[in-house]
C-alpha positions as a Python dict, from the first residue, in 0.01 Angstrom:
ca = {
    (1, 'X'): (0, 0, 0),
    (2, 'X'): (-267, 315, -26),
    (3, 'X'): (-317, 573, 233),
    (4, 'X'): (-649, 493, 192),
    (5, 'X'): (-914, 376, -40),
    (6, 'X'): (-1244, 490, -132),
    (7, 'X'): (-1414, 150, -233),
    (8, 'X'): (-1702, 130, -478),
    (9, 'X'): (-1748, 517, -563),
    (10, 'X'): (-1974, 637, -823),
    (11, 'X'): (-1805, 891, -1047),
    (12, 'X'): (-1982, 1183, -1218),
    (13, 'X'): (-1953, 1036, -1542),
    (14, 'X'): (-2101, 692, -1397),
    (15, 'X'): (-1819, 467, -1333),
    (16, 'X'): (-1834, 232, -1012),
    (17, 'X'): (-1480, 219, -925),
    (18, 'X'): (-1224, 164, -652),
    (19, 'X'): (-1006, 573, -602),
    (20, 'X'): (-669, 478, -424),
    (21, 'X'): (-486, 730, -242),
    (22, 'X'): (-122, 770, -124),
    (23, 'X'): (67, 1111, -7),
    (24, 'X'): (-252, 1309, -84),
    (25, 'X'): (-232, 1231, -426),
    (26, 'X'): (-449, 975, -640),
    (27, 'X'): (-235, 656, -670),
    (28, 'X'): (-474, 421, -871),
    (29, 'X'): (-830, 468, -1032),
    (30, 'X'): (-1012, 167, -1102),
    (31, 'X'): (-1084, -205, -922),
    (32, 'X'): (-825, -286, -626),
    (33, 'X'): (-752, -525, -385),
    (34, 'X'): (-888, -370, -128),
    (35, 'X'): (-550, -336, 59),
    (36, 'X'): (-485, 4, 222),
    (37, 'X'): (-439, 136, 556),
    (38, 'X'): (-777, 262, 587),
    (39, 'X'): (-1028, 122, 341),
    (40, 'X'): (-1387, 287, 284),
    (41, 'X'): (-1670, 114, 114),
    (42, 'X'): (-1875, 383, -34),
    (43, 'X'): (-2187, 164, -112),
    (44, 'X'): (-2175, 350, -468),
    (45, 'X'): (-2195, 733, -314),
    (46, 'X'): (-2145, 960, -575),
    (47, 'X'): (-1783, 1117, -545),
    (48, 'X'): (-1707, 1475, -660),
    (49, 'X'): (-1385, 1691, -654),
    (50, 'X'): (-1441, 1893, -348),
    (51, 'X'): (-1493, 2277, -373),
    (52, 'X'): (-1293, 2562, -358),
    (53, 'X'): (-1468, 2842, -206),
    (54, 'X'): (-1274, 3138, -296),
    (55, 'X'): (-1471, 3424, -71),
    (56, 'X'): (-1510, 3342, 280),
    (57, 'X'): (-1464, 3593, 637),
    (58, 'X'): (-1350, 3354, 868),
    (59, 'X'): (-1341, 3584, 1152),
    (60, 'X'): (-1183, 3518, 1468),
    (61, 'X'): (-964, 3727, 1661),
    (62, 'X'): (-1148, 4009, 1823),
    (63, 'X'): (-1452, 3867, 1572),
    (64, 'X'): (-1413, 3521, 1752),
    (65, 'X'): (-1766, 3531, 1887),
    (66, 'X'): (-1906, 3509, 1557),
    (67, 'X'): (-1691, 3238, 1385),
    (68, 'X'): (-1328, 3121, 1435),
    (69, 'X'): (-1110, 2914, 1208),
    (70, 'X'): (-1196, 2578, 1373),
    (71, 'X'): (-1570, 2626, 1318),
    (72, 'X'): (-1553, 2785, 1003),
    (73, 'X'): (-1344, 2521, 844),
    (74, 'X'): (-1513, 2231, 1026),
    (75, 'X'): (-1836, 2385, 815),
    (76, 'X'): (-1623, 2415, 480),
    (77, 'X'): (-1537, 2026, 534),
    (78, 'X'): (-1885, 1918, 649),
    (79, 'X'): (-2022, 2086, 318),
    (80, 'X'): (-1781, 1951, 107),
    (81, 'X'): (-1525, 2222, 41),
    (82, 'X'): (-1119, 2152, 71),
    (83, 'X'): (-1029, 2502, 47),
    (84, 'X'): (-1106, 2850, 192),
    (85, 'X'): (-979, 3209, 57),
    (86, 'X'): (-1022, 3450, 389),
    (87, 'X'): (-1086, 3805, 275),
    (88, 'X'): (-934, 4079, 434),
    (89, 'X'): (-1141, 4315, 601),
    (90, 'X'): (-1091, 4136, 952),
    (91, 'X'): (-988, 4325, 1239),
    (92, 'X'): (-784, 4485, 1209),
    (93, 'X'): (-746, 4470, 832),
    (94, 'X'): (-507, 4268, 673),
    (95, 'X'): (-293, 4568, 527),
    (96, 'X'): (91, 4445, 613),
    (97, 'X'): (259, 4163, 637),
    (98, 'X'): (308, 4164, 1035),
    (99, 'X'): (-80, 4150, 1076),
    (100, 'X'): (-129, 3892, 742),
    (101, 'X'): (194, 3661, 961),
    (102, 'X'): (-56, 3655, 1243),
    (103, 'X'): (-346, 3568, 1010),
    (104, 'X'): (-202, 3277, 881),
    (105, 'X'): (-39, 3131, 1225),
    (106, 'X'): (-385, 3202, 1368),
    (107, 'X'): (-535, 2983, 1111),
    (108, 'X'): (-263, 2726, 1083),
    (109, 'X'): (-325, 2643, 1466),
    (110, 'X'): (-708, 2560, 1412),
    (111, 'X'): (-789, 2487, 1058),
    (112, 'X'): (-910, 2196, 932),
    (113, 'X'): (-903, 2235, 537),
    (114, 'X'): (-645, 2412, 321),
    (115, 'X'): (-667, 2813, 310),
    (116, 'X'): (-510, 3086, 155),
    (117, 'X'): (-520, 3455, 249),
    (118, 'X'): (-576, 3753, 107),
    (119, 'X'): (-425, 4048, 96),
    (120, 'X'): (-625, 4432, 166),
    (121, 'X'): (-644, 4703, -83),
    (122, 'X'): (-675, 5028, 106),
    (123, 'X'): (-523, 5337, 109),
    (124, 'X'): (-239, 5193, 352),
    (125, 'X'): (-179, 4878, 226),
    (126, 'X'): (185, 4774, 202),
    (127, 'X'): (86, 4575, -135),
    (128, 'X'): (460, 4494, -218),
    (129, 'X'): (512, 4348, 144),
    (130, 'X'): (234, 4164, 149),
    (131, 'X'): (309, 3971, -190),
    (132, 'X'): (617, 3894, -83),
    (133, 'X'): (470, 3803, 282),
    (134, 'X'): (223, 3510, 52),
    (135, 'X'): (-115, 3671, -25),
    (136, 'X'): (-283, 3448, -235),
    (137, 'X'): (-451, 3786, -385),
    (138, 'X'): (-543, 4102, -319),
    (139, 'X'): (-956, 4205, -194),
    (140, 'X'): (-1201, 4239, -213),
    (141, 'X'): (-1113, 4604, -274),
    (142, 'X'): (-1446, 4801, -173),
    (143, 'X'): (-1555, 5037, -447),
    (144, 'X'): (-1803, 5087, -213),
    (145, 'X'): (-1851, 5039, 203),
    (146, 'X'): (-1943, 4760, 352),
    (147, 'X'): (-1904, 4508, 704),
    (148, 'X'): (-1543, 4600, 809),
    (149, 'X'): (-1446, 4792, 465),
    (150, 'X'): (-1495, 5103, 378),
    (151, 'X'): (-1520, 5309, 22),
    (152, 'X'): (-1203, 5382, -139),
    (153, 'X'): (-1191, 5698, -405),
    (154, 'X'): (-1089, 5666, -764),
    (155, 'X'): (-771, 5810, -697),
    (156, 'X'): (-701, 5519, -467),
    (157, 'X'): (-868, 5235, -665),
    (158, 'X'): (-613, 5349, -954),
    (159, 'X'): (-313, 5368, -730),
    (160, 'X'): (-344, 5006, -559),
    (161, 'X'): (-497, 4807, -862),
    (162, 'X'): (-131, 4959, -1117),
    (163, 'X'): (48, 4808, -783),
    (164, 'X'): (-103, 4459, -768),
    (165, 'X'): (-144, 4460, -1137),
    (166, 'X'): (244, 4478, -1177),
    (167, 'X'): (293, 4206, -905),
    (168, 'X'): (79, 3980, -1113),
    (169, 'X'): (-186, 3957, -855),
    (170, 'X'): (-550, 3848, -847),
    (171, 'X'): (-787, 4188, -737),
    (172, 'X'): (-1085, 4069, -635),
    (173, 'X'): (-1344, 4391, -602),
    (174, 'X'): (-1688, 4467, -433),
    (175, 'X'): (-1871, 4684, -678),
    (176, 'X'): (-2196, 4848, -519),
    (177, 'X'): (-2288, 5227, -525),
    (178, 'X'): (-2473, 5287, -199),
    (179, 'X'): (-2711, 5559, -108),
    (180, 'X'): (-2724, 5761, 198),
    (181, 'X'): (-2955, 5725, 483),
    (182, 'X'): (-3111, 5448, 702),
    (183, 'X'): (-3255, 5165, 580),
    (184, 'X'): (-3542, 4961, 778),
    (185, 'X'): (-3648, 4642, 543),
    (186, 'X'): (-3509, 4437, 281),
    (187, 'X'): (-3699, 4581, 1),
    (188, 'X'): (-3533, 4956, 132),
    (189, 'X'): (-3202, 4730, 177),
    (190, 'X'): (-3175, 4630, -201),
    (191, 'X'): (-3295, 5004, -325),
    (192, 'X'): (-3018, 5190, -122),
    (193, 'X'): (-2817, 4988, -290),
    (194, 'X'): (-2955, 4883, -676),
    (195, 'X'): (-2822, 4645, -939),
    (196, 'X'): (-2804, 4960, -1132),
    (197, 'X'): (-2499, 5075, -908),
    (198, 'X'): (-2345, 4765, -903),
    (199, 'X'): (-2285, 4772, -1296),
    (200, 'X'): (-2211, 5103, -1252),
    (201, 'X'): (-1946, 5052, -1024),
    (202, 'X'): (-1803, 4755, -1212),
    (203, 'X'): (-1737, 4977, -1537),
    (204, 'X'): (-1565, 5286, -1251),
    (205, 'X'): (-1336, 5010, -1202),
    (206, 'X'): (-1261, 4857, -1496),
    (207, 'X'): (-1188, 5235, -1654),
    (208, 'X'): (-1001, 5268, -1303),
    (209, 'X'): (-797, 4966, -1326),
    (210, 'X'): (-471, 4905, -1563),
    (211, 'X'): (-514, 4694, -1920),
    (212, 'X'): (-317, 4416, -1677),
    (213, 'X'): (-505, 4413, -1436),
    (214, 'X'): (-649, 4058, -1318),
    (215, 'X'): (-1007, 4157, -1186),
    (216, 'X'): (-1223, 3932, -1043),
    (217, 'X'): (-1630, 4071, -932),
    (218, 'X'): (-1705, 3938, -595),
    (219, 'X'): (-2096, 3825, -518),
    (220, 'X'): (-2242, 3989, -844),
    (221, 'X'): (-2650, 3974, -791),
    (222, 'X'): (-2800, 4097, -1099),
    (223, 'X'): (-2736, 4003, -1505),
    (224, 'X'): (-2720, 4340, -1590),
    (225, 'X'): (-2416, 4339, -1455),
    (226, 'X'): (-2256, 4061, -1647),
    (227, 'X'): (-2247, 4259, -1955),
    (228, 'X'): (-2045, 4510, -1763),
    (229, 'X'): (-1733, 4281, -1725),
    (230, 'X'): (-1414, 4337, -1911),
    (231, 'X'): (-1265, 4059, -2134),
    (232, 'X'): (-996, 3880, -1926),
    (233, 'X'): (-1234, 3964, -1601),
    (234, 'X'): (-1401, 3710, -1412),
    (235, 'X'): (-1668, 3712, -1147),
    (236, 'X'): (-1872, 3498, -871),
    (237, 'X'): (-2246, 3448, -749),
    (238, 'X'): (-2308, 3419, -396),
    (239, 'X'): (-2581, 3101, -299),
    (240, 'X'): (-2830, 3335, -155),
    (241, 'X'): (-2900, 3583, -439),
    (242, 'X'): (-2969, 3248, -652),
    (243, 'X'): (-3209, 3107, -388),
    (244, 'X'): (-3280, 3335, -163),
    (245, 'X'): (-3505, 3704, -273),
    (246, 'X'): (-3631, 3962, -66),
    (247, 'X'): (-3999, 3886, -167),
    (248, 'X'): (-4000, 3549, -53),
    (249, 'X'): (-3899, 3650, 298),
    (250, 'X'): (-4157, 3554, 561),
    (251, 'X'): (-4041, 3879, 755),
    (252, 'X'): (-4020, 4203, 575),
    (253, 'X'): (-3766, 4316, 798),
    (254, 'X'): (-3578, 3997, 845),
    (255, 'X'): (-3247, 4084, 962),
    (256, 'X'): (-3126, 3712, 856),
    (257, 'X'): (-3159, 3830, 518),
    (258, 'X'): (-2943, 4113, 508),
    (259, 'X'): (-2643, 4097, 358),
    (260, 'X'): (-2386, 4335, 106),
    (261, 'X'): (-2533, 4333, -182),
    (262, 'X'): (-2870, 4331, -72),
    (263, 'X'): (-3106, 4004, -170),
    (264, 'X'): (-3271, 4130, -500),
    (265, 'X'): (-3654, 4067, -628),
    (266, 'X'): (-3811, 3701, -687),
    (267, 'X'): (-3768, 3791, -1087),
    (268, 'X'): (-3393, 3880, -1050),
    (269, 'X'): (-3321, 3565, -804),
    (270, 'X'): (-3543, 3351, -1129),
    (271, 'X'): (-3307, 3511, -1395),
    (272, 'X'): (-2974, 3498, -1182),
    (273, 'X'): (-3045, 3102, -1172),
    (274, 'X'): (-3158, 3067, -1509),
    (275, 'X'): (-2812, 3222, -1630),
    (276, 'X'): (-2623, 2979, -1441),
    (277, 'X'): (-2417, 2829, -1708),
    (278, 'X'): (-2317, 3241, -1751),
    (279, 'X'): (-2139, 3214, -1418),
    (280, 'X'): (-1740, 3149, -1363),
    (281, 'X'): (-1750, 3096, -979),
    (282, 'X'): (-2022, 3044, -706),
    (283, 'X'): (-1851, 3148, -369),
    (284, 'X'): (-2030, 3174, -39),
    (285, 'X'): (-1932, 3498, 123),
    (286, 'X'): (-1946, 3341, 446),
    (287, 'X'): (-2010, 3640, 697),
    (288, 'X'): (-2157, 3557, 1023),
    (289, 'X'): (-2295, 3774, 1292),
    (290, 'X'): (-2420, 3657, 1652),
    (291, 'X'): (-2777, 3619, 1683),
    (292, 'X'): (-2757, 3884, 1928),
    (293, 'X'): (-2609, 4099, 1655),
    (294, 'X'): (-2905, 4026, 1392),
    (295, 'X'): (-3165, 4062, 1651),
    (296, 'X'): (-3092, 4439, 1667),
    (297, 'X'): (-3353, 4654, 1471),
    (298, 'X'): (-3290, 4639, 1086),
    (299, 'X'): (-3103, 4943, 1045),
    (300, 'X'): (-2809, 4867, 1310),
    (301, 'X'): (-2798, 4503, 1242),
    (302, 'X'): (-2536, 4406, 1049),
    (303, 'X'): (-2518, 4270, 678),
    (304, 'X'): (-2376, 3886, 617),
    (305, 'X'): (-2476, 3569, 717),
    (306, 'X'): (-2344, 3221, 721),
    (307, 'X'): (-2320, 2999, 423),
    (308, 'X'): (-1984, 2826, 333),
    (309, 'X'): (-2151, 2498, 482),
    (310, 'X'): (-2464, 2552, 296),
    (311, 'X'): (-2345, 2611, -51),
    (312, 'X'): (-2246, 2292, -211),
    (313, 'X'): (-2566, 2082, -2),
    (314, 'X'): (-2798, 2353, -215),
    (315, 'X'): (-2656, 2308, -557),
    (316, 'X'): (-2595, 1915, -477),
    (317, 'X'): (-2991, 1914, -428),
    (318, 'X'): (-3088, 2122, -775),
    (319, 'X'): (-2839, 1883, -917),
    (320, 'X'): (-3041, 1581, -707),
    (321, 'X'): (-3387, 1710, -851),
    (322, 'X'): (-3268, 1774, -1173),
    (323, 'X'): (-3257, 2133, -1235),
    (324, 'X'): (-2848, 2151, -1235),
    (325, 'X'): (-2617, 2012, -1391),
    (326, 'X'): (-2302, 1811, -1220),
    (327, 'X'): (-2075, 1878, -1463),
    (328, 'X'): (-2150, 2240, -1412),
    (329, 'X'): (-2165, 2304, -1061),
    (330, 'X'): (-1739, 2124, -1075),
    (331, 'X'): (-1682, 2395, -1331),
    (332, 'X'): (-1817, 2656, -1059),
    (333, 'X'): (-1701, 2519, -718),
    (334, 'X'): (-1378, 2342, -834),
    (335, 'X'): (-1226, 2392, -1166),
    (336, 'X'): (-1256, 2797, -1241),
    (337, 'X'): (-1211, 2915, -895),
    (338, 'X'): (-859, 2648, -923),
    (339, 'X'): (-782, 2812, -1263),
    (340, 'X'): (-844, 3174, -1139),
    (341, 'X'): (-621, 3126, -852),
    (342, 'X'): (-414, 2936, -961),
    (343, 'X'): (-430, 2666, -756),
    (344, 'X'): (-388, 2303, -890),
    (345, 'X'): (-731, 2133, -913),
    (346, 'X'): (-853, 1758, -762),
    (347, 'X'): (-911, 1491, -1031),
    (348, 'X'): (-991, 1130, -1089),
    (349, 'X'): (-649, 1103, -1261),
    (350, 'X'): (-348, 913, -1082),
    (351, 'X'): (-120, 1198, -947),
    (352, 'X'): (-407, 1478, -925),
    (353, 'X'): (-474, 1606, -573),
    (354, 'X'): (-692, 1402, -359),
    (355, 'X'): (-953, 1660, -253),
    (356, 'X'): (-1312, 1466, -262),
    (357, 'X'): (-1661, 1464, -148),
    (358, 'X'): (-1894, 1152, -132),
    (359, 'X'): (-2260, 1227, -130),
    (360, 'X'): (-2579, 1116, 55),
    (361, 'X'): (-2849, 933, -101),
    (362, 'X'): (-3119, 1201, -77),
    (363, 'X'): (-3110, 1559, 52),
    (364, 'X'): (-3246, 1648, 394),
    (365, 'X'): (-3425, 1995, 538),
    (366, 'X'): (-3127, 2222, 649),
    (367, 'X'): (-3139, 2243, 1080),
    (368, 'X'): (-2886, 2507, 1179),
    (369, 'X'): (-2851, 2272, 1486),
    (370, 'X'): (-2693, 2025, 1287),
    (371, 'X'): (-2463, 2243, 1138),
    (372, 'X'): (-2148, 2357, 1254),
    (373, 'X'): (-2074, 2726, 1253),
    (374, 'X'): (-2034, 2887, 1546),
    (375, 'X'): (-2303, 3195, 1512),
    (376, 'X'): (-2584, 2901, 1539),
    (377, 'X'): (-2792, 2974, 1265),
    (378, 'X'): (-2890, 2966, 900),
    (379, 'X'): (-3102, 3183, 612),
    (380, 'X'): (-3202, 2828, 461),
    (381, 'X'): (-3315, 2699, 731),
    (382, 'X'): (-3606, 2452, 604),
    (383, 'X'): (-3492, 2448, 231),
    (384, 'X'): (-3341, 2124, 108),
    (385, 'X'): (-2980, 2033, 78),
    (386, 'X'): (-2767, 1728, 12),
    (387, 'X'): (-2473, 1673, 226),
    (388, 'X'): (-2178, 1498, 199),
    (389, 'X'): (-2081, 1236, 410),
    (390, 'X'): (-1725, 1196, 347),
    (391, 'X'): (-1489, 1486, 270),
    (392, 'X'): (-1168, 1396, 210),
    (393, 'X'): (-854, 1688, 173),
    (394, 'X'): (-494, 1627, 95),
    (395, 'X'): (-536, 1242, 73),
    (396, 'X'): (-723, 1270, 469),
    (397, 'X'): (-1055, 1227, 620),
    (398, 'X'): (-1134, 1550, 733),
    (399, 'X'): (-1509, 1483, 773),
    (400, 'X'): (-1623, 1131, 815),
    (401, 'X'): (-1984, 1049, 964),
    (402, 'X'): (-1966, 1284, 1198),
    (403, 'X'): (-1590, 1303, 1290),
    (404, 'X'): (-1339, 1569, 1170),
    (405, 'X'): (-940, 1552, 1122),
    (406, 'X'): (-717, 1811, 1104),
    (407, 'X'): (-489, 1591, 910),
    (408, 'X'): (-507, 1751, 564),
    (409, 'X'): (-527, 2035, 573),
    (410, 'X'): (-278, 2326, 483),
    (411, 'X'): (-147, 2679, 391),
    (412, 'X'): (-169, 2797, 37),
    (413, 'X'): (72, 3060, 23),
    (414, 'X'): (23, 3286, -282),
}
């Protein structure tokens, strides 16, 4: 008898069919007899492979006031994602692998999807220990500062990348090149720190870097920068720098905006979108702040917002009205982030992983009061999304109508 089955699914390719599940894993695809220990009739919901979203900052710890692992993972399963990669500029940074231990007990004690965690690239880092300790990778290494990570030099960007590189590691990097001084509005936001710097930086570190090295570009915002990219490289989009643009702000100095790298003109966010089949991964970069933290004047407020929730709803809805394609927002959220890390991907196959999301009928206006991170608030609030109703990880329920489990979910250890 099935763990459960998901009755009367739609697939992506069209199929209504029965998905049977037993030990996390896809027992049966295709008409059953209904027999199972828990038995969901999905009234023909579509049914997706749930997301990996491999660049999130889940917080917690002396950050716990702006997200901890139970909110932040009840908002990866209420938007459809099975998996989180934390980055490692937490406090303190995760640089040894005492402090990565703690990480990962932390998160094993409140998380509600699978994670992994990765390991920091400074100028400290015990890279060997952590491998050993279960990084999933290392980064993102900051080629230039931002929240909770500062600017490493060339001489150090060469040193850590030949250590991960002969490990066999992932190196995920933030490429920016920032200019000094205060900044007081979005539009001053994006020119301190320019697209121009950010392909810059990405060829400093691909000249930095050894042949072997495994780079992958976090939250790239312009495509002048794909051209930058080393064969064998890989790189991700962030959600807001293909919806969101400093122009289209309501508030010039909208500290809900701000985020590293900065939101770029409404011509940049057109051609960023337009490129979209160009893309390997869209990741969130889930960073939230306090509200009290982004009400402070725009040049002490801090950059990052929310979004791990948000992302799939948003590309669900282009792919609701047309202007996405399914097939291609799997190969973003699911299949190359899997491939890139490694990680075994959810199919419709008997035997694959059971990691799925059923879908809504229609999208609704995004309400950062029905949403579930802790900081309480959202840049799209009043844009369109389409959320799922169901999320199932490891074979479990984690998200049901309203209701999470803990059930499913896991550590990834690298």
């Amino acid at each position: 008898m099935a763990d459960l089955i998901l009755a009367d699914v739609r697939l992506p390719d069209g199929r209504i069919t029965d998905i049977s599940i037993k030990d996390g894993r896809v027992s049966h695809i295709g008409s059953s007899d209904k027999n199972g220990a828990e038995v969901i009739f999905c009234k023909n919901r579509l049914c997706v492979p749930a997301a990996t979203d491999m660049h999130v900052h889940m917080r917690d710890g002396t950050q716990k006031a702006k997200e901890d692992w139970k909110t932040g993972t009840q908002s990866a399963v209420a938007g459809g994602v099975a998996t989180v990669v934390d980055q490692p500029n937490s406090v303190p940074a995760i640089d040894n692998a005492e402090i990565f231990s703690k990480r990962v007990e932390l998160a094993k004690s409140q998380a509600y999807c699978r994670f992994a965690v990765n390991g920091s690239l400074n100028d400290t880092a015990d890279i060997k220990g952590l491998a050993e300790a279960g990084v999933l990778a290392f980064g993102e290494m900051f080629a230039a500062p931002s929240s909770y990570g500062s600017a490493l030099t060339p001489e150090v960007i060469a040193r850590v990348t030949k250590e991960a590189a002969a490990l066999g590691k992932l190196i995920t990097v933030h490429a920016e090149e920032v200019a000094p001084g205060m900044v007081h509005s979005l539009a001053e936001h994006a020119a301190s720190r320019p697209a121009s710097g950010e392909t810059k930086t990405i060829s400093l570190v691909n000249s930095l870097s050894p042949r072997n090295a495994k780079l992958h570009y976090c939250h790239i915002s312009s495509t002048d920068s794909f051209s930058a990219m080393k064969a064998g490289s890989t790189f991700e989009v962030a959600p807001h720098h293909l919806f969101l643009s400093y122009e289209r702000a309501e508030n010039p100095a909208d500290t809900h905006m701000r985020m590293n790298p900065p939101l770029r003109e409404e011509s940049e966010r057109k051609s960023l979108l337009a490129a979209f089949d160009k893309i390997d991964v869209i990741a969130s970069d889930h960073a939230p702040h306090t509200i009290a933290e982004k009400s402070a004047e725009f040049a002490s407020a801090p950059s990052g917002i929310p979004g791990v929730e948000t992302m799939l709803p948003l590309l669900m809805n282009e792919v609701y009205a047309g202007r996405l394609n399914l097939n291609a927002v799997i190969e973003k959220t699911v299949t190359n982030p899997n491939r890139i890390l490694g990680i075994e991907s959810p199919a419709f196959v008997p035997g694959a992983r059971a990691d799925f999301a059923l879908y809504a009928e229609s999208p609704v206006k995004i309400d950062a009061e029905n949403l579930h991170s802790k900081c309480r608030w959202s840049p799209y609030e009043g844009m369109y999304g389409l959320f799922p109703d169901i999320t199932v990880v490891s074979g479990v329920c984690a998200w049901k109508e309203g209701e999470f489990s803990r059930e499913g979910a896991c550590f990834l250890r690298g």
